[in-house]
TORLOMAR-58483 format. One record per atom (N, C-alpha, C): y, x, z; residue in three letters. Coordinates in steps of 0.001 Angstrom, whole numbers, padded with zeros to 6 digits, always signed. Layout:
<nodes>
YXZALA ...
</nodes>
This chain:
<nodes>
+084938-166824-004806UNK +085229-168249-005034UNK +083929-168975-005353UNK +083961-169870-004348UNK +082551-170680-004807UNK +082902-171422-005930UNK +081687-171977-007130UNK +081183-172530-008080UNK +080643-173893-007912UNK +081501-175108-007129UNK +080886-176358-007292UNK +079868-176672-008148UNK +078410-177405-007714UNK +078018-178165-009292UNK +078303-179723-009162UNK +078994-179860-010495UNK +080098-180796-011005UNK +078879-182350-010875UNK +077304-181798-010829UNK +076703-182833-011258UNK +076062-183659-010075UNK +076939-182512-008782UNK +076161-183096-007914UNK +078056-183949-006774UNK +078657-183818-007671UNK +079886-183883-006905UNK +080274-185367-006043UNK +079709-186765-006755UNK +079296-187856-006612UNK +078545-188209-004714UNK +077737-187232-004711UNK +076997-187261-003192UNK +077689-186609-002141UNK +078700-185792-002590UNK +079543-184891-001403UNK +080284-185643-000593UNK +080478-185319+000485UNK +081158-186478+001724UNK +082402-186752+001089UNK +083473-187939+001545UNK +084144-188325+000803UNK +085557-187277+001154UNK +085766-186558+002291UNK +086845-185437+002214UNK +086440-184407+002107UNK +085610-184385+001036UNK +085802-183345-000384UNK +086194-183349-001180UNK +086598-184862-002015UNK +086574-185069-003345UNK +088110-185312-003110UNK +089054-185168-001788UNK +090537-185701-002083UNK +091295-184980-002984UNK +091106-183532-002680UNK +092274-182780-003443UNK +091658-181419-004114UNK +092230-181030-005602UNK +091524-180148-006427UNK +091149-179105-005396UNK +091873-178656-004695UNK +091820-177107-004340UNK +090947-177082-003333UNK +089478-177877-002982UNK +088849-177622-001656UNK +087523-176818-001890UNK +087753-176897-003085UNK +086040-177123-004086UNK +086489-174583-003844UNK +087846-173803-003267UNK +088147-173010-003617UNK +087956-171926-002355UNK +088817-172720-001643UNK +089057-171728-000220UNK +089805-172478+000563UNK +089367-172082+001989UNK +089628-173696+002908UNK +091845-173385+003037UNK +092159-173915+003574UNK +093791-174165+003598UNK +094530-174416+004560UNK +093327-174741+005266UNK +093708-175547+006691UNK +094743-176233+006546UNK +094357-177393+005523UNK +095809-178429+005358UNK +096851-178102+004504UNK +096799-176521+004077UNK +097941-176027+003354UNK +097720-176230+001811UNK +098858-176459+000922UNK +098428-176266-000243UNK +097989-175200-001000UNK +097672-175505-002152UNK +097333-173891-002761UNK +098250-173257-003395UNK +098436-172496-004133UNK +099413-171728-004814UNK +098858-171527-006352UNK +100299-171523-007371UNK +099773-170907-008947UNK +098985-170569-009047UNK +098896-168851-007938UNK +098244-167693-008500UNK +096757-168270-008613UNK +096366-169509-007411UNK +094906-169292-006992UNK +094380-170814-007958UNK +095638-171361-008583UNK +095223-172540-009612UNK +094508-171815-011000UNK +095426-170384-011105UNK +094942-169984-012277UNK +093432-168998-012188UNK +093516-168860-010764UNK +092352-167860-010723UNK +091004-168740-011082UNK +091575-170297-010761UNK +089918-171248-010920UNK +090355-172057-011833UNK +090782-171448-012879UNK +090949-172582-014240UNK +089820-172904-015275UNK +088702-172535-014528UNK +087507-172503-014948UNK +087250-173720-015134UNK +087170-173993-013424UNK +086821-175067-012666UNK +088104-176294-013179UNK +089172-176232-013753UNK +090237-177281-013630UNK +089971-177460-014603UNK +089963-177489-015434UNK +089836-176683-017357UNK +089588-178187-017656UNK +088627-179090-017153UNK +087976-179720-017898UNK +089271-181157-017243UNK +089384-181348-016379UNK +090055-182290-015324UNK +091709-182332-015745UNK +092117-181258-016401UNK +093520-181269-016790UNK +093389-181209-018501UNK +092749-180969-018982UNK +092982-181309-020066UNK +092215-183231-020457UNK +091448-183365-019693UNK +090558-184650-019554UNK +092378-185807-019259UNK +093068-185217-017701UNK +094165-185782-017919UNK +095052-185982-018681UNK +095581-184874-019389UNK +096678-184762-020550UNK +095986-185447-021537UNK +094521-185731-022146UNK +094341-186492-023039UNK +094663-188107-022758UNK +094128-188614-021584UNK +094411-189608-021050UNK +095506-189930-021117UNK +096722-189444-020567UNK +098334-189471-020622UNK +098813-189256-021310UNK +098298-188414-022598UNK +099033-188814-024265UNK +098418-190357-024723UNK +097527-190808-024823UNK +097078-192236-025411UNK +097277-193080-024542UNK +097206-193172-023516UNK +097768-193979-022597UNK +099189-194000-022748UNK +100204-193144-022653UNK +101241-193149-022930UNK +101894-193661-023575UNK +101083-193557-025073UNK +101007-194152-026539UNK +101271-195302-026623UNK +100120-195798-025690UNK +099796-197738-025831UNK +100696-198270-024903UNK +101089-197665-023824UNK +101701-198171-022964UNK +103527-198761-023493UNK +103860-198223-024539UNK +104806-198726-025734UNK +104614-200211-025848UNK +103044-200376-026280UNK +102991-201767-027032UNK +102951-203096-025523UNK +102189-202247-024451UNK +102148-203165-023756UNK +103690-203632-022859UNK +104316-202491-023111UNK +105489-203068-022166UNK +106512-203790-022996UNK +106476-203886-024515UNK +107778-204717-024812UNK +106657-205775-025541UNK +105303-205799-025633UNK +104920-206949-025895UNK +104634-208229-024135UNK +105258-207193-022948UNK +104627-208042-021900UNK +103388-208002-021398UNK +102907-207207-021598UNK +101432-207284-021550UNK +100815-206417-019945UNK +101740-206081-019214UNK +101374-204942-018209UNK +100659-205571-017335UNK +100593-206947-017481UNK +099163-207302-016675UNK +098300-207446-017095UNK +098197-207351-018254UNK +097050-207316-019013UNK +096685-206092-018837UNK +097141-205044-018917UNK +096986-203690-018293UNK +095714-203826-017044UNK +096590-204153-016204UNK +096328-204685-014664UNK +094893-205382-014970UNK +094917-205832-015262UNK +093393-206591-015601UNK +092749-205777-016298UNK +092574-205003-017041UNK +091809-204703-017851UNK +091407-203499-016832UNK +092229-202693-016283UNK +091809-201742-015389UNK +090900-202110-013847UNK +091411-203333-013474UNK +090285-204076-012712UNK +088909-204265-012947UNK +089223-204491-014102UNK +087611-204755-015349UNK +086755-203417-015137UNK +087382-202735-015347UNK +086873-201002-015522UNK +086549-200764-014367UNK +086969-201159-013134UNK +086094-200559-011675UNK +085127-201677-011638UNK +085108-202792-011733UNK +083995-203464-011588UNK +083182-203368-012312UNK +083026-202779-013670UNK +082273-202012-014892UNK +081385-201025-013844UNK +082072-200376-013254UNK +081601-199193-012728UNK +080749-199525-011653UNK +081266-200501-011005UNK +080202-200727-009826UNK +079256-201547-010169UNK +078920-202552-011301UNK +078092-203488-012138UNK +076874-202344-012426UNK +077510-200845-013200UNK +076274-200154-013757UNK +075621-199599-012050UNK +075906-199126-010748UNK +076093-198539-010515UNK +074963-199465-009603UNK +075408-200814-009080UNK +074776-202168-008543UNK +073103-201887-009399UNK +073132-202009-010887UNK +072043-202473-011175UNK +070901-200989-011844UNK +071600-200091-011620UNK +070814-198776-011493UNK +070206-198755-009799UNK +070579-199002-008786UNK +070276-199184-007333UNK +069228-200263-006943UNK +069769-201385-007036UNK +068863-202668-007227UNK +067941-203183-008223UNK +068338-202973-009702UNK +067564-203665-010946UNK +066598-203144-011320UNK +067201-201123-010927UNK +066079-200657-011772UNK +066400-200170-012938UNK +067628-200821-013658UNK +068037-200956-014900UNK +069298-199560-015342UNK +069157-198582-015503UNK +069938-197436-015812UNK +070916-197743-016816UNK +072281-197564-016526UNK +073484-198103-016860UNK +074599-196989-016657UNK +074906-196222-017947UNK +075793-195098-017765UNK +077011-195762-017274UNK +077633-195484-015999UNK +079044-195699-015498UNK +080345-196473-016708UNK +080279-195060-017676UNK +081738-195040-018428UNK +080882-196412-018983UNK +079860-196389-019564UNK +079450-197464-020569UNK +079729-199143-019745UNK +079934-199463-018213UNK +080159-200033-017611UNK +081288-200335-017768UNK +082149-199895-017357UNK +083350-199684-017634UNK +084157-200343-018926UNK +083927-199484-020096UNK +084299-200519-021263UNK +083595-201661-021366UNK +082703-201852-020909UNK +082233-202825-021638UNK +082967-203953-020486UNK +082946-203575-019432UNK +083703-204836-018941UNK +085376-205049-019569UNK +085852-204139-019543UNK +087307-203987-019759UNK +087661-204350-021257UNK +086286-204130-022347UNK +086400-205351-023567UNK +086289-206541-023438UNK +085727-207056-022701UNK +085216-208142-022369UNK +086317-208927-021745UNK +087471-208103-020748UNK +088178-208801-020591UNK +089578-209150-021501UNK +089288-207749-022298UNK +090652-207717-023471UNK +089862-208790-024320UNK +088730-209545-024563UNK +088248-209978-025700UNK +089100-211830-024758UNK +088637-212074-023704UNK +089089-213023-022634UNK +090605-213138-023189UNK +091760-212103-023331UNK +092984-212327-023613UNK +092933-212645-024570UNK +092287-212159-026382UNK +092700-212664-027480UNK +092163-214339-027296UNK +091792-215068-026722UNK +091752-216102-027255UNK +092639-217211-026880UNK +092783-217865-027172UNK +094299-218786-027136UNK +094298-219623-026327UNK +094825-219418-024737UNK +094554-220131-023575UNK +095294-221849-023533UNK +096315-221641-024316UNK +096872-223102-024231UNK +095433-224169-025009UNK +094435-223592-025733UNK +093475-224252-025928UNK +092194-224918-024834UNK +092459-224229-023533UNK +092311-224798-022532UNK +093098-225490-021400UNK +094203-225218-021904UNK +095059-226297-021288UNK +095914-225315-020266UNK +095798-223617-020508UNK +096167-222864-019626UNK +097684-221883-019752UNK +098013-221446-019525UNK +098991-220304-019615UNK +098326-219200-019774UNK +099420-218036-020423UNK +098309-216522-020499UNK +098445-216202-019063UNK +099443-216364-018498UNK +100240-216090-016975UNK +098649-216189-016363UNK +098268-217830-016507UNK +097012-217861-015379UNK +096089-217398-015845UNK +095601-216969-016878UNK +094422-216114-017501UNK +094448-215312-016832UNK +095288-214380-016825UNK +095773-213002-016493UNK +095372-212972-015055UNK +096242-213812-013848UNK +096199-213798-012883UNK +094838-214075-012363UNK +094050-215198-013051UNK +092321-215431-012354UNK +091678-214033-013322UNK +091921-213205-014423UNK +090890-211939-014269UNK +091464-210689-013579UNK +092529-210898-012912UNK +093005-209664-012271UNK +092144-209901-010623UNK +092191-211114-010382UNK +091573-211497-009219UNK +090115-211337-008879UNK +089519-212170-010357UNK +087985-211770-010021UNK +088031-210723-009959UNK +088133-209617-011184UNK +087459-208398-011267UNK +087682-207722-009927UNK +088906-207781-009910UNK +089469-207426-008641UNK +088454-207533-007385UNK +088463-208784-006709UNK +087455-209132-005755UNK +086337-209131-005951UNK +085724-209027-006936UNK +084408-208682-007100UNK +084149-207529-007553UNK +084782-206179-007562UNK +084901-204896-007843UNK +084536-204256-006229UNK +085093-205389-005263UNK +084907-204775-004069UNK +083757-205539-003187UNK +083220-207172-003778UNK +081846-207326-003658UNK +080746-206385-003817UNK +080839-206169-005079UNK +079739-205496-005999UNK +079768-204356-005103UNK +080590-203713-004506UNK +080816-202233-004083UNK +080147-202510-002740UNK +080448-203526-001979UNK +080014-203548-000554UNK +078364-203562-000934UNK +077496-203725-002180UNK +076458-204120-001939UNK +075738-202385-002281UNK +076796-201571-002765UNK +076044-200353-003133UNK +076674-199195-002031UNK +076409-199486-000883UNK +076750-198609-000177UNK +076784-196883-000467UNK +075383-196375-001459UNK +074954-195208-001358UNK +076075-194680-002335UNK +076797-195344-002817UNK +077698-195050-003999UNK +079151-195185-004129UNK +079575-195985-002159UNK +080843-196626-001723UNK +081774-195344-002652UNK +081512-194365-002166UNK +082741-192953-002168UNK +083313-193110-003331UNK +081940-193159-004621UNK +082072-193217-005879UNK +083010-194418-006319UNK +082690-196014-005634UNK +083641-196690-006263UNK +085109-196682-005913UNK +085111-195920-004507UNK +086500-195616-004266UNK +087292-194691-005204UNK +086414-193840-005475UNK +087241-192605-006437UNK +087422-193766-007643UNK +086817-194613-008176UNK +086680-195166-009722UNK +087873-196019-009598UNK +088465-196969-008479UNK +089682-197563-008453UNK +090889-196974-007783UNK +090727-196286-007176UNK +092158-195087-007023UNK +092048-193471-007473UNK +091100-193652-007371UNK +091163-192272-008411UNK +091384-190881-007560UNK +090269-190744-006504UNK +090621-189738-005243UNK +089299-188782-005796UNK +088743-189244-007028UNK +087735-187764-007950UNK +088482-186666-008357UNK +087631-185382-007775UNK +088506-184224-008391UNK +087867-183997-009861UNK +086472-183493-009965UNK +085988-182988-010692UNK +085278-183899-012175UNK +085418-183981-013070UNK +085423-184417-014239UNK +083986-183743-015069UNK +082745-185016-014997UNK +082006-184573-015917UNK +082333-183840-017633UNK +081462-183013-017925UNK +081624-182890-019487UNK +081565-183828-020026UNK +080621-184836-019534UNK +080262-186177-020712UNK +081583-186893-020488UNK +082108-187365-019531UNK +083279-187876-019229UNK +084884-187395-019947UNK +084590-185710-019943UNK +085304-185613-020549UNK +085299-185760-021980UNK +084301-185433-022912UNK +083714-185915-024599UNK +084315-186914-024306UNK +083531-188450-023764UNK +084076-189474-023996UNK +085530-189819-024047UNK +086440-189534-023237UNK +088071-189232-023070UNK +088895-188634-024222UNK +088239-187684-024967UNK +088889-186829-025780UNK +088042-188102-027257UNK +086927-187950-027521UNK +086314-188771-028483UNK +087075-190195-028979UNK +086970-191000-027417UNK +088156-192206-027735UNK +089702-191960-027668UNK +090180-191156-027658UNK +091347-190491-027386UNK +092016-190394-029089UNK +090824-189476-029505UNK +090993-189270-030609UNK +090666-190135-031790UNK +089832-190865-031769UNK +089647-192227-032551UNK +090549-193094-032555UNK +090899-193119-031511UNK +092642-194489-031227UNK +093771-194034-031817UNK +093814-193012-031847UNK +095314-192419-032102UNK +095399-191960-033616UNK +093887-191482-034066UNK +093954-191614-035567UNK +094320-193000-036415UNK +093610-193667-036034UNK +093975-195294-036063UNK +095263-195914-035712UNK +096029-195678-034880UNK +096978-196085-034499UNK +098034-195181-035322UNK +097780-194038-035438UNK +098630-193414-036411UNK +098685-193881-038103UNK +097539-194572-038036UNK +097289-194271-039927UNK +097945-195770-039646UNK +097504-196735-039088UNK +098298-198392-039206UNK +099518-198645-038697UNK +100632-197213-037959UNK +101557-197542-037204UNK +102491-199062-037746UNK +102669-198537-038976UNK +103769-199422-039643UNK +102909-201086-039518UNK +102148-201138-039248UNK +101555-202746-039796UNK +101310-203120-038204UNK +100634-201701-037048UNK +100539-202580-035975UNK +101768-203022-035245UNK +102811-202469-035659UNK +104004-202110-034970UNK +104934-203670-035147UNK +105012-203797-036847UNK +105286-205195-037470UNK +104631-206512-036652UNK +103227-206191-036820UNK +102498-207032-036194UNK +102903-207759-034491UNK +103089-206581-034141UNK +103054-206487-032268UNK +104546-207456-032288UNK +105644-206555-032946UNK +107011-207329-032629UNK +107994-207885-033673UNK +106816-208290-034475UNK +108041-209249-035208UNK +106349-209665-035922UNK +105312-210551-035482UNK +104793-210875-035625UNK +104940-212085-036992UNK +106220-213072-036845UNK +106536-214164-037863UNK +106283-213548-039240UNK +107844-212249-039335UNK +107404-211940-040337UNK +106690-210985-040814UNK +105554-210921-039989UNK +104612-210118-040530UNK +103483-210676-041215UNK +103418-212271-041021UNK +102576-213437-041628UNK +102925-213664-042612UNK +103987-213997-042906UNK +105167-214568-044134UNK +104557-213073-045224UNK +104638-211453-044572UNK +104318-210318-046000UNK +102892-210331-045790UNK +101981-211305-045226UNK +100823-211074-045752UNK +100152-210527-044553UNK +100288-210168-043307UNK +099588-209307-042560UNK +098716-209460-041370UNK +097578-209382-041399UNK +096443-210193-040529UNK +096809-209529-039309UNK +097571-210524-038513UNK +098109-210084-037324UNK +097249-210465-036237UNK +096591-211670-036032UNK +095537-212091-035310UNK +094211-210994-035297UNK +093916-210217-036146UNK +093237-209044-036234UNK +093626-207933-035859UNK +095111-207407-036047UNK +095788-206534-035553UNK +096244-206556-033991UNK +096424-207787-033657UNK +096709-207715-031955UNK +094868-207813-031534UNK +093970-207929-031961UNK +092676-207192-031326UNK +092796-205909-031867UNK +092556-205811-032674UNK +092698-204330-032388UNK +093197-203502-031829UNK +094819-203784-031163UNK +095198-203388-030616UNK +094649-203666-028850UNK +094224-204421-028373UNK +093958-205179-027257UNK +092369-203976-026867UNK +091329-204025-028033UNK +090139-203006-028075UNK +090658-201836-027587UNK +091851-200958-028483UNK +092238-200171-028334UNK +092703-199787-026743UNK +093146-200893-026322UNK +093648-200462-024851UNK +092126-200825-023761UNK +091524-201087-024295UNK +090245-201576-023397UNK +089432-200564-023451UNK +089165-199786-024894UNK +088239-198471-024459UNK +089200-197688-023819UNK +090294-197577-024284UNK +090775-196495-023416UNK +090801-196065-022238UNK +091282-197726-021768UNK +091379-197663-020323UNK +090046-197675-019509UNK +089048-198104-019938UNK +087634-197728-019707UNK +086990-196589-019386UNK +087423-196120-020279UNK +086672-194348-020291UNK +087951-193259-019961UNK +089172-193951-019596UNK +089925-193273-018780UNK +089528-193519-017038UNK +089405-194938-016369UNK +089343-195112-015652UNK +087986-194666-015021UNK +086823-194315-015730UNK +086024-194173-014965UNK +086079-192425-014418UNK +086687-191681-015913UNK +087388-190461-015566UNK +088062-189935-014235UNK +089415-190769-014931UNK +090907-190392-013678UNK +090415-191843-012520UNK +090191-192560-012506UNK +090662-193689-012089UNK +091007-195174-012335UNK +091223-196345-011801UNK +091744-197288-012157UNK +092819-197557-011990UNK +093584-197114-010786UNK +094881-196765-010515UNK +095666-196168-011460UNK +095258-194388-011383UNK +095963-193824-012179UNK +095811-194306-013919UNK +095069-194684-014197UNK +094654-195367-015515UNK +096047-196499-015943UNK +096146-197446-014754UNK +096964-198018-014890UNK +098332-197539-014918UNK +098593-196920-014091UNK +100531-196158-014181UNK +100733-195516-015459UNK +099499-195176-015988UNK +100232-194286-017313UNK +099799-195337-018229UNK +099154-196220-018567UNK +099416-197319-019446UNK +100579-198495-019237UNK +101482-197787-018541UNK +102573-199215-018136UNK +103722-198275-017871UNK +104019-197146-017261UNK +105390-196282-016477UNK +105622-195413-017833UNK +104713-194730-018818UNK +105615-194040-019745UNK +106390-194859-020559UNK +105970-196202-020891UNK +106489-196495-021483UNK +107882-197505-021107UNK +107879-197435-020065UNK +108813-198009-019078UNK +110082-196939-019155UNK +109576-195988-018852UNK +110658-194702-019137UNK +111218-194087-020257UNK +110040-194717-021262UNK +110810-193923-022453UNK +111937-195107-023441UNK +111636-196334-022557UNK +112750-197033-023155UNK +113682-196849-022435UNK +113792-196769-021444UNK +115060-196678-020788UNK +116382-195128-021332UNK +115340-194643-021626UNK +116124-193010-022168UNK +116569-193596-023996UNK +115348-194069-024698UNK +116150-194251-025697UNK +115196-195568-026476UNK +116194-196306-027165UNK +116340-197435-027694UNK +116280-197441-029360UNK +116906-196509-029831UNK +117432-197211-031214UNK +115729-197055-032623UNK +115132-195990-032341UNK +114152-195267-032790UNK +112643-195382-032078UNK +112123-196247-032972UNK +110910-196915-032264UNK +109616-195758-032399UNK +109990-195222-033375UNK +109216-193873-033405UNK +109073-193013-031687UNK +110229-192604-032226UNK +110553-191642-030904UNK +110317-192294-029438UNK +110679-193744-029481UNK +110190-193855-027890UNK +108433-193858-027925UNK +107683-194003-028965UNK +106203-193543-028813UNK +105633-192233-028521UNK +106404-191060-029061UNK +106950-189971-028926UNK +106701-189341-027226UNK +108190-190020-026993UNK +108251-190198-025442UNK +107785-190225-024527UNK +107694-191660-025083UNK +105912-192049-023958UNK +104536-191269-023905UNK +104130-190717-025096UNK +103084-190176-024897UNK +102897-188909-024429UNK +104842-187816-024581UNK +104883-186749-023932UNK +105070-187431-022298UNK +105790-188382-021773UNK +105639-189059-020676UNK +104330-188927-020096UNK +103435-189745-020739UNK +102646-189606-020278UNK +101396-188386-020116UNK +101243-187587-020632UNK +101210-186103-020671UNK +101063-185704-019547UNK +102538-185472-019074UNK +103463-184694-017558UNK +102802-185521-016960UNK +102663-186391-016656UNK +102106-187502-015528UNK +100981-187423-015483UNK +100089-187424-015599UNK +098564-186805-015882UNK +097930-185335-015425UNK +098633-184776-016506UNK +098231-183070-016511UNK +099167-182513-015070UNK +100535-183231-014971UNK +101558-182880-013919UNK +101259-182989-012507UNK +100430-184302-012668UNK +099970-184927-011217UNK +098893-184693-010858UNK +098047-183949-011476UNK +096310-183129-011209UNK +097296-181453-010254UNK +098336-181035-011222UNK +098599-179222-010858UNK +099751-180013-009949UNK +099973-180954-009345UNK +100715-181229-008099UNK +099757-181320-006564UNK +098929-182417-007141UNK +097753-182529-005851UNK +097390-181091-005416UNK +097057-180244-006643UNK +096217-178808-006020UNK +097429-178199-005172UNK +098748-178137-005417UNK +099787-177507-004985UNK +100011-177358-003557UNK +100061-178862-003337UNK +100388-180000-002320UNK +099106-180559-001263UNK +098374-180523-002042UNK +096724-180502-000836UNK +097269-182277-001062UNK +097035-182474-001746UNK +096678-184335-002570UNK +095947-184853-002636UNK +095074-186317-002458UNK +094456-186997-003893UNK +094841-187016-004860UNK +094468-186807-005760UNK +094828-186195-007324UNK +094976-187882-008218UNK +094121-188990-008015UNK +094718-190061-008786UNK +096101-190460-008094UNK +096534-190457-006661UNK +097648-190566-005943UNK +098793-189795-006684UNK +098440-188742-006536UNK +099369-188176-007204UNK +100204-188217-009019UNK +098926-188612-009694UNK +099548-188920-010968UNK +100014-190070-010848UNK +099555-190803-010027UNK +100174-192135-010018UNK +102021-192445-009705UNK +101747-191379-008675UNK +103717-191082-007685UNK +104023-190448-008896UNK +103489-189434-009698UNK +104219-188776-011094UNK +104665-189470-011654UNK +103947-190502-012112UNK +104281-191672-013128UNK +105919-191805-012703UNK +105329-192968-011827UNK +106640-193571-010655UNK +107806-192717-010593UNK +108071-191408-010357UNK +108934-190428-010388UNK +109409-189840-011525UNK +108552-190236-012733UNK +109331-190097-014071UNK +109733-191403-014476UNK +109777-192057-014025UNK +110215-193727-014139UNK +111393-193697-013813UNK +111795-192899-012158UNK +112732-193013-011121UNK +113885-192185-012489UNK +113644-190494-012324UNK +114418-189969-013565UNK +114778-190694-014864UNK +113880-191346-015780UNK +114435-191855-016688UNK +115844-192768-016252UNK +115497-194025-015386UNK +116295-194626-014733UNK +117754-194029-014233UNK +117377-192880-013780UNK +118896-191649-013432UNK +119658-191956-015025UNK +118758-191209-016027UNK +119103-190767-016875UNK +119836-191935-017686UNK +119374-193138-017612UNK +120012-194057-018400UNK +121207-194489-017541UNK +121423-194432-016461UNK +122235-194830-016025UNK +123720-193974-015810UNK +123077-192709-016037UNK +124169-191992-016383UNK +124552-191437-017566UNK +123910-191989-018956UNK +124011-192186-020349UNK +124846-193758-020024UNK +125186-194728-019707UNK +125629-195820-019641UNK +127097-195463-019126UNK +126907-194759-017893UNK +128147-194028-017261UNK +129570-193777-018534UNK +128918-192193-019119UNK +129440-191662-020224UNK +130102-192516-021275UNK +129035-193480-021491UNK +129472-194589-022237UNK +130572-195045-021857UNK +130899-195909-020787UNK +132265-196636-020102UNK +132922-195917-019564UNK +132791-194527-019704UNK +134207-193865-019257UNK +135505-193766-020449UNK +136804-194414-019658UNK +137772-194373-020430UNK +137978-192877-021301UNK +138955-193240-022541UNK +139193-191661-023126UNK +140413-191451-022481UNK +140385-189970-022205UNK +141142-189452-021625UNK +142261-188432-022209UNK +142352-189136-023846UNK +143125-188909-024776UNK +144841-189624-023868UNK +145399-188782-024593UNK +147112-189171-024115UNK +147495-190105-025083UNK +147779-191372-025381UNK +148411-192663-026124UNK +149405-191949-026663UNK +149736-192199-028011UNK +150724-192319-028879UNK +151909-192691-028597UNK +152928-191718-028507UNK +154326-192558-028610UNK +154255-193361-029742UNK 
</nodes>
């Protein structure tokens, strides 16, 4: 079994980088099998656990953004993050100016979460059109910026759909580092960000700096999705900050705990699930977590609908004389 180097993976023609298992033994189109996933878990080691970190905190946040509304803000912020990527990528080529990728990345994708906290009806706007003109720029100028760095096209393709197999170490530190900083945080303030996020009124009335707490929360989804996206993707970045948590309400409602729970085992499977599907299946690997997502979306949806079922079925008790 050949030994890719991971550092040179960036320059390899672009149908190399579609699906885990090429970097192994050729397939001729076929997928791979368990036996030969586990024989190179050497090589995956870093890319599936890099995912499952991603798809637990992503998972996490993806709670706040879907019942606060926010999934285009999602959408934007992950736009932000490929044009991050092609900004460092532009001015390491042209400027001269050396610009680590991931560091691209957040910093645009704060920049645009910093764009949402401020209070658009003060320009006379809707958040609606905020949203919609930074999903657009970044957007269209993610694929400016890209047309101008040809030597690096492959790279910005992998950075907004997410068709990278192999996962730097530094990439991965960074993933697990902010992974783990957010979720300590988000764990130790649950009760105040939680107040904050959805029942904001009276969370003013007991005192609680909520205008501070929805940035923080907003940061929180901006590194993440930053130093996820330059990881997995911008695509896949996005489905698991918006579909676990889509799914884990639909399964359950009453326990706000547990649908965080949910979501973040949601998002998990979708991640770690959709990396050991591509290798299976002979995939793009952000494609694939992405259809994971989507397909645990589809199931939850089963599932509530046949929890609703149960519900309105008559009893089939015999009436009382």
């Amino acid at each position: 079994m050949a030994q890719p180097d991971q550092a040179q993976h960036a320059s390899e023609p672009p149908d190399s980088l579609d699906s885990p298992h090429h970097d192994m033994v050729a397939l001729d189109g076929q997928g791979g099998t368990w036996e030969e996933f586990i024989a190179g878990w050497e090589l995956f080691r870093d890319p599936v656990y890099c995912a499952t970190i991603a798809g637990f905190v992503l998972g996490f946040l993806s709670v706040y953004i879907v019942l606060k509304r926010m999934v285009f803000v999602s959408a934007a912020v992950t736009q932000g993050a490929g044009l991050g990527v092609a900004l460092a990528f532009y001015s390491s080529i042209h400027l001269g100016i050396g610009i680590e990728p991931a560091y691209g990345a957040v910093a645009v994708s704060l920049a645009v979460s910093f764009m949402l906290v401020l209070d658009p009806q003060s320009f006379g706007l809707s958040r609606e059109t905020m949203l919609g003109a930074a999903f657009a720029l970044t957007g269209g100028a993610a694929v400016l910026v890209g047309s101008r760095i040809t030597q690096e096209a492959h790279d910005i393709q992998a950075i907004l759909f997410g068709t990278a197999v192999l996962v730097s170490p530094e990439d991965f530190y960074r993933v697990a580092a902010a992974g783990g900083v957010i979720m300590v945080f988000h764990l130790w303030w649950f009760r105040g960000l939680t107040f904050a996020s959805f029942d904001p009124v009276a969370a003013r009335v007991q005192g609680l700096p909520v205008g501070v707490l929805d940035s923080a929360l907003l940061i929180s989804i901006g590194v993440m999705v930053g130093v996820s996206a330059r990881a997995l993707g911008a695509l896949p970045s996005f489905a698991l900050s918006t579909l676990p948590g889509m799914a884990a309400l639909l399964i359950v409602r009453a326990h706000l705990w547990t649908v965080f729970v949910i979501a973040a085992t949601l998002g998990t499977l979708a991640g770690a699930g959709g990396y050991v599907f591509a290798f299976l299946e002979d995939l793009p690997v952000g494609s694939s977590q992405t259809v994971a997502a989507v397909a645990i979306l589809v199931a939850a949806l089963a599932v509530r609908q046949l929890i609703l079922r149960l519900k309105k079925q008559p009893s089939t008790s015999a009436p009382a004389d």
